[in-house]
Predicted model as a PDB file, atoms N, CA, C, CB and O in Angstrom, pLDDT in the B-factor column:
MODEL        1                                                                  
ATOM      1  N   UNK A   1       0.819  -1.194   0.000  1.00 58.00           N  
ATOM      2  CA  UNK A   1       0.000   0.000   0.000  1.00 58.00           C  
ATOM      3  C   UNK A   1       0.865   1.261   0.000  1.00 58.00           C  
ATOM      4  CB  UNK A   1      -0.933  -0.003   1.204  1.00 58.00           C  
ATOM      5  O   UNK A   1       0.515   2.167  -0.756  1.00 58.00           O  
ATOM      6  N   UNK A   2       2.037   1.440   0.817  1.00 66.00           N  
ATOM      7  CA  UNK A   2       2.881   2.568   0.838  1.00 66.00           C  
ATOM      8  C   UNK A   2       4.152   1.921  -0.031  1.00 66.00           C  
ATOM      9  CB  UNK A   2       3.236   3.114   2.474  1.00 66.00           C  
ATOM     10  O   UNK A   2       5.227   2.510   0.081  1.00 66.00           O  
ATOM     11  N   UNK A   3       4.119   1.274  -0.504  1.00 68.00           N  
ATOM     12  CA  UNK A   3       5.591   0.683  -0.446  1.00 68.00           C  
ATOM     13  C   UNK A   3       6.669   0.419  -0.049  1.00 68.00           C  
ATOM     14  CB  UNK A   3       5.973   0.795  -0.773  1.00 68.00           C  
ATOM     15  O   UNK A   3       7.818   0.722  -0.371  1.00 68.00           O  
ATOM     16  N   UNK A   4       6.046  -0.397   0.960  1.00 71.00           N  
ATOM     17  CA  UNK A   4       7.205  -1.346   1.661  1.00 71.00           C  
ATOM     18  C   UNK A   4       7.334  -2.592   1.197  1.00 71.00           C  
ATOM     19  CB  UNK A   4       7.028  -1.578   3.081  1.00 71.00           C  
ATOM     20  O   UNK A   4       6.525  -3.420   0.779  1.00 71.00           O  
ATOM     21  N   UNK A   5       8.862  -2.575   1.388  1.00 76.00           N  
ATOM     22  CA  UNK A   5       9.722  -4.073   0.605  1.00 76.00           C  
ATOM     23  C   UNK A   5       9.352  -5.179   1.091  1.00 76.00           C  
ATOM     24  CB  UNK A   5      11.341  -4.250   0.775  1.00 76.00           C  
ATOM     25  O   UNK A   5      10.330  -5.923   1.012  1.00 76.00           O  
ATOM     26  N   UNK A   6       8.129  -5.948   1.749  1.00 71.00           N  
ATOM     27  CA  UNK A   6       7.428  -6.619   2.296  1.00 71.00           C  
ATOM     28  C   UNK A   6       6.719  -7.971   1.380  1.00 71.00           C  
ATOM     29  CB  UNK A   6       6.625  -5.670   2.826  1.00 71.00           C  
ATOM     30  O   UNK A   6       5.928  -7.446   0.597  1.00 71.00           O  
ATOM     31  N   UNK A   7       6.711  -8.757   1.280  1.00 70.00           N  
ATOM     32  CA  UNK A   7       5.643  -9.701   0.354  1.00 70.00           C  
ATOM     33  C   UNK A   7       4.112  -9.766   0.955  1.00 70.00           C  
ATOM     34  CB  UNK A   7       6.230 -11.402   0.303  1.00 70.00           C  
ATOM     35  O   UNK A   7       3.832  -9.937   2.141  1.00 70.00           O  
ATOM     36  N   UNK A   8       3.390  -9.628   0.107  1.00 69.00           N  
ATOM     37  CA  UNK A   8       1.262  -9.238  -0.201  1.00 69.00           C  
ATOM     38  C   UNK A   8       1.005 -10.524  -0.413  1.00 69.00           C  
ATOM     39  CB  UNK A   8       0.472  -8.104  -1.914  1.00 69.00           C  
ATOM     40  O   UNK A   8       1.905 -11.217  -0.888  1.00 69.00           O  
ATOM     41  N   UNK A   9      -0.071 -11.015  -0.154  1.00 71.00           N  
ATOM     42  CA  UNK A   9      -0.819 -11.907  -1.086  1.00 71.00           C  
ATOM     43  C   UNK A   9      -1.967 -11.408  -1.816  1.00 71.00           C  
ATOM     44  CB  UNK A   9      -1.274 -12.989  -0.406  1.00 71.00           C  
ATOM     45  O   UNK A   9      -2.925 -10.830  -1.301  1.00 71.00           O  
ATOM     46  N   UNK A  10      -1.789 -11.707  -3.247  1.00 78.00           N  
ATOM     47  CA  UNK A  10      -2.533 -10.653  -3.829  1.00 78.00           C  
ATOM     48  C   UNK A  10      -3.546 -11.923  -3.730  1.00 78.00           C  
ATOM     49  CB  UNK A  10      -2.039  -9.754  -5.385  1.00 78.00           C  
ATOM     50  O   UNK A  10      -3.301 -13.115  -3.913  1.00 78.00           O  
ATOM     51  N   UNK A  11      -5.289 -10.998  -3.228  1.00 82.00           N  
ATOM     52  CA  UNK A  11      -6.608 -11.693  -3.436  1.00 82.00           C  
ATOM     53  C   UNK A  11      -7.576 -11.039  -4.313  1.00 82.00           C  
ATOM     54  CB  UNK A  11      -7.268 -11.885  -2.184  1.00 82.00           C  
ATOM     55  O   UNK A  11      -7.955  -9.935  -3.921  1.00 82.00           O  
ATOM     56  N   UNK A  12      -7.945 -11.368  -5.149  1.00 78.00           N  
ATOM     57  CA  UNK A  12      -8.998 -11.566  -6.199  1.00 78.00           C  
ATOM     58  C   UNK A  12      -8.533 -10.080  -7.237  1.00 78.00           C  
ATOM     59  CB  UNK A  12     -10.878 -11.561  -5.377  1.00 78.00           C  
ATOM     60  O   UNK A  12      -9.234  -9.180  -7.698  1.00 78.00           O  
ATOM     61  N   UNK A  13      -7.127 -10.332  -7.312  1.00 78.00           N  
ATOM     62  CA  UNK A  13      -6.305  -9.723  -8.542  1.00 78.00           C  
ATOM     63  C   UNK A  13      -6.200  -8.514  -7.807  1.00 78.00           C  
ATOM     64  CB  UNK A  13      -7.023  -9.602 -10.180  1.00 78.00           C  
ATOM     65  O   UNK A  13      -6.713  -7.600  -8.453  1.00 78.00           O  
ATOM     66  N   UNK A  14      -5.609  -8.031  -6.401  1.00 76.00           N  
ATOM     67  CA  UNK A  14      -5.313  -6.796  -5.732  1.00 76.00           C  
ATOM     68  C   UNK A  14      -4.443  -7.263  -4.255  1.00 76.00           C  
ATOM     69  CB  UNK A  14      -6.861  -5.926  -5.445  1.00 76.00           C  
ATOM     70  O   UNK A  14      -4.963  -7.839  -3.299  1.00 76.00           O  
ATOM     71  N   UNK A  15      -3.413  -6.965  -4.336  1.00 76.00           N  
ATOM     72  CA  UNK A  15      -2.450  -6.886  -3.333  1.00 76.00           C  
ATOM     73  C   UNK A  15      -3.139  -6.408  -2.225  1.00 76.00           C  
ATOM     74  CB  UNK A  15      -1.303  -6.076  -3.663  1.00 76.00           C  
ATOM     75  O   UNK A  15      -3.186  -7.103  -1.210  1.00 76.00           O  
ATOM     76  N   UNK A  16      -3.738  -5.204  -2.275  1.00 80.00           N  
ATOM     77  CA  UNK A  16      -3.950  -3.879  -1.048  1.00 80.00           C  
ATOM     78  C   UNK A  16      -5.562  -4.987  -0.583  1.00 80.00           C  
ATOM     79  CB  UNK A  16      -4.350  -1.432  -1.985  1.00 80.00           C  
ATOM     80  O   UNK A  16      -6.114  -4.746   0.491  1.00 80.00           O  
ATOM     81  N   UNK A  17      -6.084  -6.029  -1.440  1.00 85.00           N  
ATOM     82  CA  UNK A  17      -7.366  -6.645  -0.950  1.00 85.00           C  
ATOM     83  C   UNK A  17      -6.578  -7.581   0.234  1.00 85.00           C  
ATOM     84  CB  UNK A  17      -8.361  -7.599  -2.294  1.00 85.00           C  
ATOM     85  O   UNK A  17      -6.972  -7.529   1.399  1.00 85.00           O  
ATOM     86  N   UNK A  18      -5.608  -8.308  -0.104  1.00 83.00           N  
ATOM     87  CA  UNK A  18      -4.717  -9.071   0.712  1.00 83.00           C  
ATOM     88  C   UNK A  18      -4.413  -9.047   1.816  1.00 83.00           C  
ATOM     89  CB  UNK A  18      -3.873  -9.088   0.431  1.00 83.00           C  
ATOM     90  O   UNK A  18      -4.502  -9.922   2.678  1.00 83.00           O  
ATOM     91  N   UNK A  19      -3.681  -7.106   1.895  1.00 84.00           N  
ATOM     92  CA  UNK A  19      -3.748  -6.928   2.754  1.00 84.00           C  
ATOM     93  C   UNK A  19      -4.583  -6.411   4.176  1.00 84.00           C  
ATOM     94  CB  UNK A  19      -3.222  -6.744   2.406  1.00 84.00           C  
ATOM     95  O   UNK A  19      -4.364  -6.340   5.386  1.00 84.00           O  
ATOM     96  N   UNK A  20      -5.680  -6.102   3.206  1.00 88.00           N  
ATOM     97  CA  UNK A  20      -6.690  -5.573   4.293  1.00 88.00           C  
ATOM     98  C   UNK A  20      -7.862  -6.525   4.791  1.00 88.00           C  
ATOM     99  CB  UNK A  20      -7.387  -4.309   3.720  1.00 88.00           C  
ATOM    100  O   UNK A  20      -8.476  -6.126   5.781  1.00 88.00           O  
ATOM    101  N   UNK A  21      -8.202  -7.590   4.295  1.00 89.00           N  
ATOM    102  CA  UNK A  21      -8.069  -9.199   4.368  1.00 89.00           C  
ATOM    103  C   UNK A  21      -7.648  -9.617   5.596  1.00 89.00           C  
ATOM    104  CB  UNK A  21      -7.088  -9.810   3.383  1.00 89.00           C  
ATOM    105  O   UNK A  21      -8.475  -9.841   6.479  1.00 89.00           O  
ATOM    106  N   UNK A  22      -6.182  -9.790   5.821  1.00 89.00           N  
ATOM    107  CA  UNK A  22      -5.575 -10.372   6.774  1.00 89.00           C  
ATOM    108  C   UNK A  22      -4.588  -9.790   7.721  1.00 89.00           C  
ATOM    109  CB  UNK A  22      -5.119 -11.230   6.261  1.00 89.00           C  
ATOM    110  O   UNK A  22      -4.208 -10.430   8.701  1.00 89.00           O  
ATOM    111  N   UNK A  23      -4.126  -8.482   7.426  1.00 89.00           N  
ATOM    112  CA  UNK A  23      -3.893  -7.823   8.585  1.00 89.00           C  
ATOM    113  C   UNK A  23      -4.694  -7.901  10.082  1.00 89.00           C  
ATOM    114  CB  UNK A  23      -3.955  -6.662   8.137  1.00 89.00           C  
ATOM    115  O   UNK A  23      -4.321  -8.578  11.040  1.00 89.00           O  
ATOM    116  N   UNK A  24      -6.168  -6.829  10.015  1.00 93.00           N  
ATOM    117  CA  UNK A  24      -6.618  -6.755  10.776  1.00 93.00           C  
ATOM    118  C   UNK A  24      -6.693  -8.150  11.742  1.00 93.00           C  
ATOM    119  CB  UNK A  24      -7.495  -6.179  10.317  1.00 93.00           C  
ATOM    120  O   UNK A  24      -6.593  -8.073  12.967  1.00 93.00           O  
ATOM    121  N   UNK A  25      -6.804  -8.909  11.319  1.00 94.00           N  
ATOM    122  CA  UNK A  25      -6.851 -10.594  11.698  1.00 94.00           C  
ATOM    123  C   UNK A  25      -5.344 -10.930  12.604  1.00 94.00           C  
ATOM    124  CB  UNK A  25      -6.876 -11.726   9.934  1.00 94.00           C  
ATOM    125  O   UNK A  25      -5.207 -11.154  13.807  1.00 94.00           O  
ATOM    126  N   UNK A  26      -4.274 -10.861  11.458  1.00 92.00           N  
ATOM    127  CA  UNK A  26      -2.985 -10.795  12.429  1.00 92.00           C  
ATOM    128  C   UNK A  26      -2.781 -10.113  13.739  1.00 92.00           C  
ATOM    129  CB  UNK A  26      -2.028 -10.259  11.768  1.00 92.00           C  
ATOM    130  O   UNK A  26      -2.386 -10.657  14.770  1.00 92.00           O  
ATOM    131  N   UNK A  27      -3.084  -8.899  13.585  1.00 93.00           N  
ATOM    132  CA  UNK A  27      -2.819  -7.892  14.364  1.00 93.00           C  
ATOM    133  C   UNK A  27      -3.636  -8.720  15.349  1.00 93.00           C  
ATOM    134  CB  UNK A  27      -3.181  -6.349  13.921  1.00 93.00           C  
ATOM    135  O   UNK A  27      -2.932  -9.345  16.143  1.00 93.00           O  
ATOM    136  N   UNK A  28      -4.680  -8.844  15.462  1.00 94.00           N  
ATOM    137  CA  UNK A  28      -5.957  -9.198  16.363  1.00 94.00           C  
ATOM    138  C   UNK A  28      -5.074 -10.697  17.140  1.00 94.00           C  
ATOM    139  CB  UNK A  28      -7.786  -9.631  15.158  1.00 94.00           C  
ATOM    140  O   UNK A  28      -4.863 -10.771  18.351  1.00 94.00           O  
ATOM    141  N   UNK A  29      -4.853 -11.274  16.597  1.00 94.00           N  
ATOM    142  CA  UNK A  29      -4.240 -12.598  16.970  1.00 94.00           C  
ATOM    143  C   UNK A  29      -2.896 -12.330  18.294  1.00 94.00           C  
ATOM    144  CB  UNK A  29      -3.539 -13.314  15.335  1.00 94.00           C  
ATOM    145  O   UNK A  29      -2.566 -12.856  19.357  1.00 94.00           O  
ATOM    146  N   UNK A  30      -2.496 -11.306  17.512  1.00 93.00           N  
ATOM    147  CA  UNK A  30      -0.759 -11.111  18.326  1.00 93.00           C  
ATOM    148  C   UNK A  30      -1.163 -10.712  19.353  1.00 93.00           C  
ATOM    149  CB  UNK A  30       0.518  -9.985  17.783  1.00 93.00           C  
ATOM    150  O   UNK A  30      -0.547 -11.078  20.355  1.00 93.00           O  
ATOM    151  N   UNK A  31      -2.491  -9.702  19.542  1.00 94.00           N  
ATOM    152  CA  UNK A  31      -2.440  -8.802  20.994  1.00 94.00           C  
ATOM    153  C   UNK A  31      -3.103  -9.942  21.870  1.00 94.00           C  
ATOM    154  CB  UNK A  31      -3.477  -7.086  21.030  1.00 94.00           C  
ATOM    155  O   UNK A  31      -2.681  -9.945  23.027  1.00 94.00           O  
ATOM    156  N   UNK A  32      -4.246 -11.113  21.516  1.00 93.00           N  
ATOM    157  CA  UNK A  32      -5.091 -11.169  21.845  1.00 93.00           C  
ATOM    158  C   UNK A  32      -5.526 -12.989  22.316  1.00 93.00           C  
ATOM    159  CB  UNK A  32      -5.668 -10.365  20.896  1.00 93.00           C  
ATOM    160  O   UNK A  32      -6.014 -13.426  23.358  1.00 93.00           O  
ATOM    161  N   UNK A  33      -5.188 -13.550  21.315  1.00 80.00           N  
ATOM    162  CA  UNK A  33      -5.295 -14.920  21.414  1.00 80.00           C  
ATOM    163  C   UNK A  33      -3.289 -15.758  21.092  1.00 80.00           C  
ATOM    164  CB  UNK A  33      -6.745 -15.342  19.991  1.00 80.00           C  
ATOM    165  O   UNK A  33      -2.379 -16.272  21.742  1.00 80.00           O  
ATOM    166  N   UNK A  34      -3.478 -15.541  20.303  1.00 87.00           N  
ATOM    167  CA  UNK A  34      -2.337 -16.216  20.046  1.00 87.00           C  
ATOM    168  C   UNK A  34      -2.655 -17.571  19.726  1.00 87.00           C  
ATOM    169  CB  UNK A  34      -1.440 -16.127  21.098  1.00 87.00           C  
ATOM    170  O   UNK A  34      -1.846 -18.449  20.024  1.00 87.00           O  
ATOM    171  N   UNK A  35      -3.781 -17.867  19.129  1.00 90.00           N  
ATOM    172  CA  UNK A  35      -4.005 -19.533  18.630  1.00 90.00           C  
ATOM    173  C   UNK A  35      -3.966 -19.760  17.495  1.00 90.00           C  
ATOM    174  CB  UNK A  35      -5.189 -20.198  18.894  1.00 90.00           C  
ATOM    175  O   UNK A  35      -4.874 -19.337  16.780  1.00 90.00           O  
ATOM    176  N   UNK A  36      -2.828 -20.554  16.917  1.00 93.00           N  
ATOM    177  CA  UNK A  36      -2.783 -20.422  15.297  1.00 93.00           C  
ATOM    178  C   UNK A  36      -3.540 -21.270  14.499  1.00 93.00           C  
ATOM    179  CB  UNK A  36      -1.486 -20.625  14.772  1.00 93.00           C  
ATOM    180  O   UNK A  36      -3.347 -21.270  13.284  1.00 93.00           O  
ATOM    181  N   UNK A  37      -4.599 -22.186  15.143  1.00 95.00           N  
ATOM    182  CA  UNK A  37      -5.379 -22.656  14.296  1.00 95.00           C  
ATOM    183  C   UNK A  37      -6.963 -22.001  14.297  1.00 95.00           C  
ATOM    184  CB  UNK A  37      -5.289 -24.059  14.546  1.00 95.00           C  
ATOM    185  O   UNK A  37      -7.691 -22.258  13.338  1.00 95.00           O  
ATOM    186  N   UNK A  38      -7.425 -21.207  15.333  1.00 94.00           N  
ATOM    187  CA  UNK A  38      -8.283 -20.245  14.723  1.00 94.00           C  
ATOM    188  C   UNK A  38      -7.400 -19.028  13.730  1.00 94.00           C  
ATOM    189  CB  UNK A  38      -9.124 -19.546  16.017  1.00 94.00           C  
ATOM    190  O   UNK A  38      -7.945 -18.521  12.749  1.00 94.00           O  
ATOM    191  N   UNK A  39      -6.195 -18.721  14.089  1.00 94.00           N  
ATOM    192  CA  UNK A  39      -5.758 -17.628  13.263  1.00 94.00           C  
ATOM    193  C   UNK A  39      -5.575 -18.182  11.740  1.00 94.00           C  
ATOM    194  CB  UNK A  39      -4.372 -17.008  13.875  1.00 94.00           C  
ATOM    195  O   UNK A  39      -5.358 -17.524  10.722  1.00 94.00           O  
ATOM    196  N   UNK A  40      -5.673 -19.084  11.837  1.00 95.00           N  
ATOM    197  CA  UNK A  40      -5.701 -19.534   9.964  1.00 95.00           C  
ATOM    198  C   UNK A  40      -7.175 -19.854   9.759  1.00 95.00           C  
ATOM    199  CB  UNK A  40      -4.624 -21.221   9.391  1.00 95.00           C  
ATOM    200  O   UNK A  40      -7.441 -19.217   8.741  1.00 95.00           O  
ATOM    201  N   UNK A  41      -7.927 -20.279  10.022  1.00 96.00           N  
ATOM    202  CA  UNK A  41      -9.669 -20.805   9.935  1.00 96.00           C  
ATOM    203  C   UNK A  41     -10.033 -19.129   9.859  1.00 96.00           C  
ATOM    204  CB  UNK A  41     -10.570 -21.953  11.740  1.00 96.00           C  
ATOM    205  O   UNK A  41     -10.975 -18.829   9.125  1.00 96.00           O  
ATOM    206  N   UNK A  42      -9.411 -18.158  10.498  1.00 95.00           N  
ATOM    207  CA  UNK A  42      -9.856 -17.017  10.339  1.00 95.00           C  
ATOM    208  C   UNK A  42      -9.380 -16.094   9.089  1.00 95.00           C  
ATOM    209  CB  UNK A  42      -9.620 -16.499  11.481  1.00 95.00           C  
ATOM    210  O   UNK A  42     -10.203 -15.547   8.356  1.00 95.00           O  
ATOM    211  N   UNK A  43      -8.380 -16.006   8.964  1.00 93.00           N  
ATOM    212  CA  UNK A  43      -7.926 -15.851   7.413  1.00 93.00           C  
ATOM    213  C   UNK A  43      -8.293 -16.575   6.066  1.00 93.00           C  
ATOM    214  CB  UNK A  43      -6.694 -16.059   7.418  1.00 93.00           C  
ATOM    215  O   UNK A  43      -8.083 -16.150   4.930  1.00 93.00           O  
ATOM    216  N   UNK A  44      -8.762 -17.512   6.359  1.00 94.00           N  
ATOM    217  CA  UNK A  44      -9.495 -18.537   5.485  1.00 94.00           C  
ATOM    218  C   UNK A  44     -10.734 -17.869   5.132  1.00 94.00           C  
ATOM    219  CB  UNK A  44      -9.794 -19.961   6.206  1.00 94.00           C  
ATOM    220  O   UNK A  44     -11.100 -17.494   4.018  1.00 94.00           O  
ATOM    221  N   UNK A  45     -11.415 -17.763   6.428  1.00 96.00           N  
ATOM    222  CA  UNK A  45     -12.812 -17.218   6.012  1.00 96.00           C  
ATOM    223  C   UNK A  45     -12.980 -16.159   5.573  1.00 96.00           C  
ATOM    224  CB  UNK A  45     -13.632 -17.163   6.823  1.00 96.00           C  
ATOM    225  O   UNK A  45     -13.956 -15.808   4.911  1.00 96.00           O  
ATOM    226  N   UNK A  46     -11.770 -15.306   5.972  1.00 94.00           N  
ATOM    227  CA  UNK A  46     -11.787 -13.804   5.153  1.00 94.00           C  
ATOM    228  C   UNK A  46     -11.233 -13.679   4.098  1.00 94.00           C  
ATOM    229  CB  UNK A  46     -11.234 -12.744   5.744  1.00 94.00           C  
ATOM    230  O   UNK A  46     -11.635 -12.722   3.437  1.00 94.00           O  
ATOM    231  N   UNK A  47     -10.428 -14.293   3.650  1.00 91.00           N  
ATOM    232  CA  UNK A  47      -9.892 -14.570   2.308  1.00 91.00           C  
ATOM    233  C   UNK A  47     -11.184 -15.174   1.388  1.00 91.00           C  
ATOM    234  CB  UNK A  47      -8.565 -15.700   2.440  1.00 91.00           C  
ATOM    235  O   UNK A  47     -11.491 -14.440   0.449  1.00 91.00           O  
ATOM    236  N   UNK A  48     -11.888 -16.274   1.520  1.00 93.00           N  
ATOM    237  CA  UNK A  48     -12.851 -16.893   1.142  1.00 93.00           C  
ATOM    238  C   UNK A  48     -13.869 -15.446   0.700  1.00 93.00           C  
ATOM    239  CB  UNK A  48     -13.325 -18.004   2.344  1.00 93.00           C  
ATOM    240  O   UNK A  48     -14.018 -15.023  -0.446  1.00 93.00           O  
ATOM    241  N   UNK A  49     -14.464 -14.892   1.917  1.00 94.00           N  
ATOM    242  CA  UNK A  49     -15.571 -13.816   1.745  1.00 94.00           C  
ATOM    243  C   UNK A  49     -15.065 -12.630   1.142  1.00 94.00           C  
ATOM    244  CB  UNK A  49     -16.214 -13.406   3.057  1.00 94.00           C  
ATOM    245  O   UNK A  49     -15.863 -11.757   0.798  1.00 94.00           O  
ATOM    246  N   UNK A  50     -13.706 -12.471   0.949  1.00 90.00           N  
ATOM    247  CA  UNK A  50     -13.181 -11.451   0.108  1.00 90.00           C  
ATOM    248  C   UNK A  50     -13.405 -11.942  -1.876  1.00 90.00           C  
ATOM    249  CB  UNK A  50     -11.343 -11.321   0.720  1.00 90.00           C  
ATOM    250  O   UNK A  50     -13.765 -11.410  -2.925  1.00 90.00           O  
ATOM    251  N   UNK A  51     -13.082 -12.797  -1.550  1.00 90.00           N  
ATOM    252  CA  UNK A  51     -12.813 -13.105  -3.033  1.00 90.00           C  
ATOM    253  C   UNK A  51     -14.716 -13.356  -3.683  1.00 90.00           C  
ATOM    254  CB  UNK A  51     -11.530 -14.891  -3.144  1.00 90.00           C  
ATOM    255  O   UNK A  51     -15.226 -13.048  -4.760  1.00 90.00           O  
ATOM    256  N   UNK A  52     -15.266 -13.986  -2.525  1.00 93.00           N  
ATOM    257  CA  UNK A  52     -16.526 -14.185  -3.291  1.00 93.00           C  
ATOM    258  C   UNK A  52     -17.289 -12.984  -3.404  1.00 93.00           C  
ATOM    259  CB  UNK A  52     -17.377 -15.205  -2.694  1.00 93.00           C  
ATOM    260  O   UNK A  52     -18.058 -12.960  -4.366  1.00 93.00           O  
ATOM    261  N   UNK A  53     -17.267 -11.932  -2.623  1.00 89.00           N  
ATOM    262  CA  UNK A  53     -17.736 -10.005  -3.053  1.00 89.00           C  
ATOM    263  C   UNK A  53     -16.803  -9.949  -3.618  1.00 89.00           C  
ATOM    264  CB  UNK A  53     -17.887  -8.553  -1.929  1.00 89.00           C  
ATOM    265  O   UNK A  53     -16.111  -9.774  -2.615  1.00 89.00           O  
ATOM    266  N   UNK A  54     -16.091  -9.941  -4.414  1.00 85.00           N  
ATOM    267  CA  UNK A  54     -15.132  -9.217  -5.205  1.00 85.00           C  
ATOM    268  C   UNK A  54     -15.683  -9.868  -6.990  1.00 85.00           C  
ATOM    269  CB  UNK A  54     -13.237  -9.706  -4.558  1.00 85.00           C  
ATOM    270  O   UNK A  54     -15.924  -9.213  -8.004  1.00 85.00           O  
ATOM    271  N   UNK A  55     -15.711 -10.959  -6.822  1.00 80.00           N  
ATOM    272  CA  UNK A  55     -16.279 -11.825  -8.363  1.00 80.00           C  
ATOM    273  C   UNK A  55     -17.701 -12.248  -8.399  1.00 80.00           C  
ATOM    274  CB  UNK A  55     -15.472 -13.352  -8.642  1.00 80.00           C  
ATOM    275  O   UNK A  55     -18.148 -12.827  -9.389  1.00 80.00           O  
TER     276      UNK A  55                                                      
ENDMDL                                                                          
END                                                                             
């Protein structure tokens, strides 16, 4: 988004969807739970519901 030398996963043909996708989610994880198998079931589902509003 600003350009930082960082790797995106681009979702449904947009980097900046990627990141706004799964940030908020990370972030949420680090302060808060710290369980990495809801933290992927949760990126899943937002990745999933991103791409299906997007096409």
């Amino acid at each position: 988004m600003i350009g930082i030398s960082k790797p995106a996963m681009a979702i449904a043909g947009s980097g900046n969807m990627g990141l706004v996708s799964t940030l908020p989610i990370i972030a949420y994880d680090e302060i808060n739970n710290k369980d990495e198998e809801k933290l992927i079931k949760s990126i899943t589902l937002s990745s999933l519901t991103t791409i299906y509003s997007t096409y």
